[in-house]
Structure formats: C-alpha cells, structure tokens
C-alpha positions as CSV (number, residue, x, y, z in Angstrom):
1,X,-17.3,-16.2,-6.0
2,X,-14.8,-15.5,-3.3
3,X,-15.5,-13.1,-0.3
4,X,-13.7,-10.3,0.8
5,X,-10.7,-10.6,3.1
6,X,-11.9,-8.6,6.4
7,X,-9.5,-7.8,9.3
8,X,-10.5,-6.2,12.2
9,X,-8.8,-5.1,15.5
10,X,-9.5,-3.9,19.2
11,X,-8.0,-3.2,22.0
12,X,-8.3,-5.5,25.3
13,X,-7.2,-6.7,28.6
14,X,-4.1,-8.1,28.0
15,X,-4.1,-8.8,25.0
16,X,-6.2,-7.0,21.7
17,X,-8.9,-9.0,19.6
18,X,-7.8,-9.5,16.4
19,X,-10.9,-10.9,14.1
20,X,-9.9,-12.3,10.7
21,X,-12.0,-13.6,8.1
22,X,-10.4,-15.5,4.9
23,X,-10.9,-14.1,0.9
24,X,-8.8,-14.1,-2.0
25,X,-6.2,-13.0,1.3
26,X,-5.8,-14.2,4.5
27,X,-4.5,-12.9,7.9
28,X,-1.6,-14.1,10.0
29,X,-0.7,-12.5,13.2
30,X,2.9,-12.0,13.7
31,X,3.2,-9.8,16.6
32,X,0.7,-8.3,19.1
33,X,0.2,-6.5,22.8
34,X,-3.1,-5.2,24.3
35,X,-3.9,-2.2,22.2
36,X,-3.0,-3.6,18.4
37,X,-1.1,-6.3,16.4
38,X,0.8,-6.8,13.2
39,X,-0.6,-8.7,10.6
40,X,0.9,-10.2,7.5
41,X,-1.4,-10.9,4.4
42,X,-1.0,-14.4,2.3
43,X,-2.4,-15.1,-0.9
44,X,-4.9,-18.3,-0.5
45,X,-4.4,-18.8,-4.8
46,X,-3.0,-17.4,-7.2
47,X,-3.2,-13.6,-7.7
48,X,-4.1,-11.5,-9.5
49,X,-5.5,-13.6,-12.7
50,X,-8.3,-12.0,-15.6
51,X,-11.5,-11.9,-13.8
52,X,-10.3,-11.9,-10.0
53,X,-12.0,-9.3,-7.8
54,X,-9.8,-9.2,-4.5
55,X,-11.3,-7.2,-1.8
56,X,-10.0,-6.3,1.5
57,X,-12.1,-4.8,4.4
58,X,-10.3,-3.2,7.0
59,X,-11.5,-2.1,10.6
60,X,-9.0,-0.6,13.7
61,X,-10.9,0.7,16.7
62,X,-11.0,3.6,18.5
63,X,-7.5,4.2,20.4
64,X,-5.9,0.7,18.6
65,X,-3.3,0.1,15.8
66,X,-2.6,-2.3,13.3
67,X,0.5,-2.7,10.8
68,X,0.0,-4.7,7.6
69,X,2.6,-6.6,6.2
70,X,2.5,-8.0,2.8
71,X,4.7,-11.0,2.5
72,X,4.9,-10.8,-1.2
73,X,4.2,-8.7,-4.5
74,X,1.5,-8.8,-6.5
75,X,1.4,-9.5,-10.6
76,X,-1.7,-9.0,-12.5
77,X,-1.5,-11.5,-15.4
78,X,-3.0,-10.8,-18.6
79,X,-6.1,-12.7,-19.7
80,X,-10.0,-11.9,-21.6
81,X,-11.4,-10.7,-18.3
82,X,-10.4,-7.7,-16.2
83,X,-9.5,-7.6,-12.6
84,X,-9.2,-5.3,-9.9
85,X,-7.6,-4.4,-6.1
86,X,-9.7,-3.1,-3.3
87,X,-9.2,-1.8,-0.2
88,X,-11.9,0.0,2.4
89,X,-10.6,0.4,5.7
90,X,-12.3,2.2,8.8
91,X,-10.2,3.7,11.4
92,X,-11.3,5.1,14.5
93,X,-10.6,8.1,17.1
94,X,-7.3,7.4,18.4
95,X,-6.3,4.7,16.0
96,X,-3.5,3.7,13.9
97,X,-3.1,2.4,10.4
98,X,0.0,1.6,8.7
99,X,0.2,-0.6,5.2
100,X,3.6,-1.1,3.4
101,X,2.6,-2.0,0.2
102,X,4.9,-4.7,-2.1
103,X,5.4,-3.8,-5.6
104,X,2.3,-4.5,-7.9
105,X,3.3,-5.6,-11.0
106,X,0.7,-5.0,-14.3
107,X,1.5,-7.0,-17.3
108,X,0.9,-6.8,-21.0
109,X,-2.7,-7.3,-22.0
110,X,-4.2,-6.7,-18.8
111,X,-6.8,-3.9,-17.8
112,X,-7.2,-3.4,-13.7
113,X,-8.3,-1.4,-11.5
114,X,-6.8,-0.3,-7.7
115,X,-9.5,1.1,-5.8
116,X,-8.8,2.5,-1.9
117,X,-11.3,3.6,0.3
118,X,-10.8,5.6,3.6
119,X,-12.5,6.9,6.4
120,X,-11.0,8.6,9.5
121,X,-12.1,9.1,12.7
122,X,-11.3,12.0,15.6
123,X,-7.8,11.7,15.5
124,X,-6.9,8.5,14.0
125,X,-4.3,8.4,11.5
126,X,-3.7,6.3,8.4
127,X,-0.1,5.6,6.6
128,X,0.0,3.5,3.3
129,X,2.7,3.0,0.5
130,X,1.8,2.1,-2.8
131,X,4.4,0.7,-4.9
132,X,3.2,0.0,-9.0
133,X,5.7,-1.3,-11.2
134,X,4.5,-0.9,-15.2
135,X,5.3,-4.1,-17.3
136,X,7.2,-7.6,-16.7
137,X,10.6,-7.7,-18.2
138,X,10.9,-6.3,-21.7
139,X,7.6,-5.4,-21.2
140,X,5.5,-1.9,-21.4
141,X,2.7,-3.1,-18.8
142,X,-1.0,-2.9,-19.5
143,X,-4.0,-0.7,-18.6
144,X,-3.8,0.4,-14.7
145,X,-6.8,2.8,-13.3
146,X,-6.0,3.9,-9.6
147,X,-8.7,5.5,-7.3
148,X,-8.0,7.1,-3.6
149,X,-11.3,8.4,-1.7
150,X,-10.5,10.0,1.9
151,X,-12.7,11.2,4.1
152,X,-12.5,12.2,7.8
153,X,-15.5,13.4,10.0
154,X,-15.5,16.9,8.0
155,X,-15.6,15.3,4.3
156,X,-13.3,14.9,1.7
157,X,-9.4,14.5,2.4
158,X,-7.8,13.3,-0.5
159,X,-9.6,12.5,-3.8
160,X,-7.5,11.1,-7.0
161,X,-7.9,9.4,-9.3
162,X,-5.0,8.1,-12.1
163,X,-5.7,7.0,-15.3
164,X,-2.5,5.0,-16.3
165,X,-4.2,3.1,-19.4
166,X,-1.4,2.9,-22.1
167,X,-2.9,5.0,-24.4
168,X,-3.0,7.9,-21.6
169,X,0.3,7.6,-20.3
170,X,2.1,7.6,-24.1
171,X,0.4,11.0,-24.1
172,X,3.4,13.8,-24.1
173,X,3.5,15.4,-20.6
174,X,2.3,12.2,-18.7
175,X,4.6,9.1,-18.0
176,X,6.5,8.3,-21.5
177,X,8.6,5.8,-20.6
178,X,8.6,5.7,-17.0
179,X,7.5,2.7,-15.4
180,X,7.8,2.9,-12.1
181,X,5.5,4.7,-9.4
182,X,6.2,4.6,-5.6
183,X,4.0,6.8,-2.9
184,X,3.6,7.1,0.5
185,X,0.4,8.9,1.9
186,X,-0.1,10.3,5.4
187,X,-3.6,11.1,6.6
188,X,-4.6,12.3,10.2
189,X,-1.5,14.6,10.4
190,X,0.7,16.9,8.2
191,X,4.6,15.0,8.5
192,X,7.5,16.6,7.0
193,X,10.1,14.8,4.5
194,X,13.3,13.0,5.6
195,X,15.4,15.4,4.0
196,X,14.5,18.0,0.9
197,X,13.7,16.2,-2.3
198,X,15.3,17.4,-5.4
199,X,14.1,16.4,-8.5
200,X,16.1,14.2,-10.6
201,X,18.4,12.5,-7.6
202,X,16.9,8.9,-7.9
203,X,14.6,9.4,-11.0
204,X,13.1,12.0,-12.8
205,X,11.0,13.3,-10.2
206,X,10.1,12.9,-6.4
207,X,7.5,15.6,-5.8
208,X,6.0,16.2,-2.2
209,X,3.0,18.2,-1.0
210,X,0.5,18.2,1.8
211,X,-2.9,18.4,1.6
212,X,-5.4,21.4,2.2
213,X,-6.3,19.4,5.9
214,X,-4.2,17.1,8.0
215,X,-2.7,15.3,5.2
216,X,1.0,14.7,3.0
217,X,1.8,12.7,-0.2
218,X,5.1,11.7,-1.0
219,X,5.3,10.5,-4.8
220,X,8.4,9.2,-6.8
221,X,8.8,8.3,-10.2
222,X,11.0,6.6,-12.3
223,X,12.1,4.2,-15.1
224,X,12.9,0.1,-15.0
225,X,14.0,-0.9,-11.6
226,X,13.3,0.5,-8.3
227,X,15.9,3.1,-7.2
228,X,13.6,5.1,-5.5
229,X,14.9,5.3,-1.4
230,X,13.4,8.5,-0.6
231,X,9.7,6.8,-0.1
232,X,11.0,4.0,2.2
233,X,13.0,6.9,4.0
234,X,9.7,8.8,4.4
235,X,8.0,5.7,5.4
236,X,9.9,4.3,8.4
237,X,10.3,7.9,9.5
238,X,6.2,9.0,9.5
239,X,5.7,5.7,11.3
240,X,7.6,6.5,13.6
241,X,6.0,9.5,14.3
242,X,2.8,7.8,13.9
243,X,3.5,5.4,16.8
244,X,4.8,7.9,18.9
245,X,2.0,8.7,20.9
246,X,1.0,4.9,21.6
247,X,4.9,4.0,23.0
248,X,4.1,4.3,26.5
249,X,1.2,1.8,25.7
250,X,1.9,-0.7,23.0
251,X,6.1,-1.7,22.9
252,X,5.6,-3.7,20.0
253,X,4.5,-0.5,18.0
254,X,8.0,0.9,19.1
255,X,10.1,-1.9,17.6
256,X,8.6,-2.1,13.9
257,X,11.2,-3.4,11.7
258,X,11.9,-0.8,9.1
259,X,12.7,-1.0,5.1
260,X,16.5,-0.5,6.3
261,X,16.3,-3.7,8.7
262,X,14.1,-6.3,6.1
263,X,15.8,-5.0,3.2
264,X,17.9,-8.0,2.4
265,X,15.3,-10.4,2.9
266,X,12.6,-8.5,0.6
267,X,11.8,-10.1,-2.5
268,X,10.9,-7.1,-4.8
269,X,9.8,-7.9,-8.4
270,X,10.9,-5.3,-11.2
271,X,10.9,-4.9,-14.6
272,X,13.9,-6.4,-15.1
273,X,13.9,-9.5,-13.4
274,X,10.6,-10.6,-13.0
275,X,10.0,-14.6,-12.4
276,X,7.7,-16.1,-14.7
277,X,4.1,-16.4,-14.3
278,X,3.7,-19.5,-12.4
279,X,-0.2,-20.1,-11.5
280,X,1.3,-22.0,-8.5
281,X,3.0,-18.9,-6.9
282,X,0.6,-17.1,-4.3
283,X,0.6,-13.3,-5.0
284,X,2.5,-13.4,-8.2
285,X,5.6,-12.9,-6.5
C-alpha cells in the first residue's frame, strides 16, 4: 500500500525548509526564498487507476507560503475497484496557501471520490481551484462524490458536499448535460470578482458568493470543453491579493506566473480531445 504524499514548509534563515515525503505524488521545488517555496507535484505511476487511494498531506507554518503546481491533469480510469483524491492541509497564523488545480478527468465506469480537508489558523489564508471535467471524449463520465470540510480556529467555514453520481446529476434541475465544473475558493479573506459575472457569458452559469465568515467561492459551469476564463481571471487576481502582504518579504511570491503567462504551454485535457488511456502516462494527462 502506498503512503501519503506529505509536503511541509517553514520559514528560515536564508532560505525556508521545505520537507517532502514521496506517495502516489512527489514534490519538486521549483522556486524558493526564506519565508516559502513553490512546489510542483509529479505522479510517481500511473494515476488514477480502480483501487488507488492518493493522499496528500499538507503543512505551511505560521507566517510562510507555499504555491502548488500541478504539472499535469489527472484521469480516473474505469476499472472493478473504486478510487479516490485526498487532500488535508494545515495552514498556520500568517500563512499562505495557494493550489491551482489541472483538470480531473472521470471516465465511464468509474466511481471516486474527491475529499479536501482544511484547517486555518489566525490569519492564514488558503486559495485552491478545482477544475472537474465529466467524461473522456464521446463520453458521459462516471460516478464523482466531492467533499470540502473548512474550519478555522472558530469552527466550520465551508462545508459541501456534491454528489455528481450519474444517476443524480441526470436528475432535472441538477447538471443535465453539462460536463464541466471549474471553482475557485478563497478562505482567510472575503475577495471580490474580477469583473461582475453574468450568467450565461462563457456557459450557462458562473455564480459567485462569499461565505457567512472570511470566505468567497467562485463556481462556473458548462458543457464539453473548457471556455470558462472568469475562474483563472479570479484566480491570478486573489493571489495576488493573497501575496500582497508577504511582498516586502518573499519576491518570489510577487512574480507568480499567472494562467495568462503558462497558458500556451498548459496541457489541458477535455472532453473532446482527450489522449488515450496509456498506463505509461504519469497523472493521466
């Protein structure tokens, strides 16, 4: 049985401590300075097969940061066995967490489950995108249960939970034949949205709302391909803001390429052009 992936970071002398420790996942360091660092995640085999269980343990001290990167997408294939995606991450007073998600791709005859876990700290602040793409090409995409849990020193911040099993999501009111769900989640602070969304400009719906405490969800959905640009917007603009108050102390967190600057090199799998399942191909991408 494979162990989680664990990534930890803290700030130092000249230079911050970055403590990795291999699982399904494993860390590279592609940038760093004394309070945080930028980390890429690789896929050590092939992901996400029946039966896998990919965990991955997260801890930023007080007053550092960390920006994950992940260098591909991820495909659940079908097979007998379920599988599942999970993330608990700590972050402490002062601290910064941002996590671009790449598009997670659920095929036919697969049940998994997403499962994020989140616990904030003083001040600290947490920024993730989740990107979920329904079905390969021609497909309709298989069973997909999503869980959020965050909690601050008070209690609860933002509790979900999405059932996206077919038989749910052909119900009338829920998803019919949309396939694609992209959402951007601010915790530790209440950011605004680059611009007014209107329903219906990229995809039948964008819908934003902040939550009851320091909190704001961005959510877009839509059919087939990816036309959403309204969460990337929202995401290079809230970690900005993010970052702001750890400029003066950590330049690397100033220059954070955004989705504008990477997005001819990304490799985004969609419904419509998804490469074959090739057990070789870390991440499914």
């Amino acid at each position: 049985m494979t162990g989680p992936t664990r990534l930890s970071v803290v700030r130092a002398g000249s230079r911050s401590r970055v403590h990795r420790t291999t699982g399904h996942l494993t860390a590279r360091i592609m940038d760093q300075d004394a309070h945080g660092a930028r980390v890429g995640l690789l896929a050590t085999q092939a992901l996400l097969l029946a039966g896998d269980d990919v965990r991955i343990e997260v801890d930023v001290a007080p007053g550092a940061w960390l920006d994950i990167v992940e260098t591909t997408g991820t495909v659940a294939y079908e097979g007998d066995a379920p599988s599942s995606w999970a993330v608990d991450a700590t972050v402490g007073d002062e601290a910064i967490l941002t996590w671009a998600g790449k598009p997670f791709v659920v095929s036919d005859g697969v049940a998994t489950h997403r499962d994020t876990r989140l616990r904030l700290h003083g001040t600290g602040r947490i920024l993730m995108q989740e990107k979920i793409v329904l079905g390969r090409a021609g497909q309709t995409g298989g069973d997909l249960t999503m869980s959020l849990n965050a909690t601050d020193d008070t209690g609860p911040v933002q509790v979900e939970h999405l059932d996206l099993t077919r038989q749910t999501r052909s119900m009338p009111g829920i998803l019919g034949n949309l396939r694609s769900l992209d959402t951007v989640t601010a915790l530790g602070w209440s950011p605004d949205p680059p611009g007014e969304p209107e329903a219906g400009t990229t995809g039948p719906g964008e819908t934003y709302f902040r939550l009851d405490r320091a909190g704001a969800v961005l959510r877009w959905i839509g059919i087939g391909r990816f036309r959403d640009r309204l969460c990337d917007l929202a995401f290079d603009a809230w970690c900005e803001e993010a970052m702001h108050g750890h400029r003066s102390r950590g330049h690397l967190a100033a220059r954070r390429p955004g989705h504008a600057e990477t997005a001819g090199r990304r490799d985004v799998p969609t419904p419509a052009g998804l490469p074959s399942p090739s057990p070789a191909a870390p991440a499914g991408a």
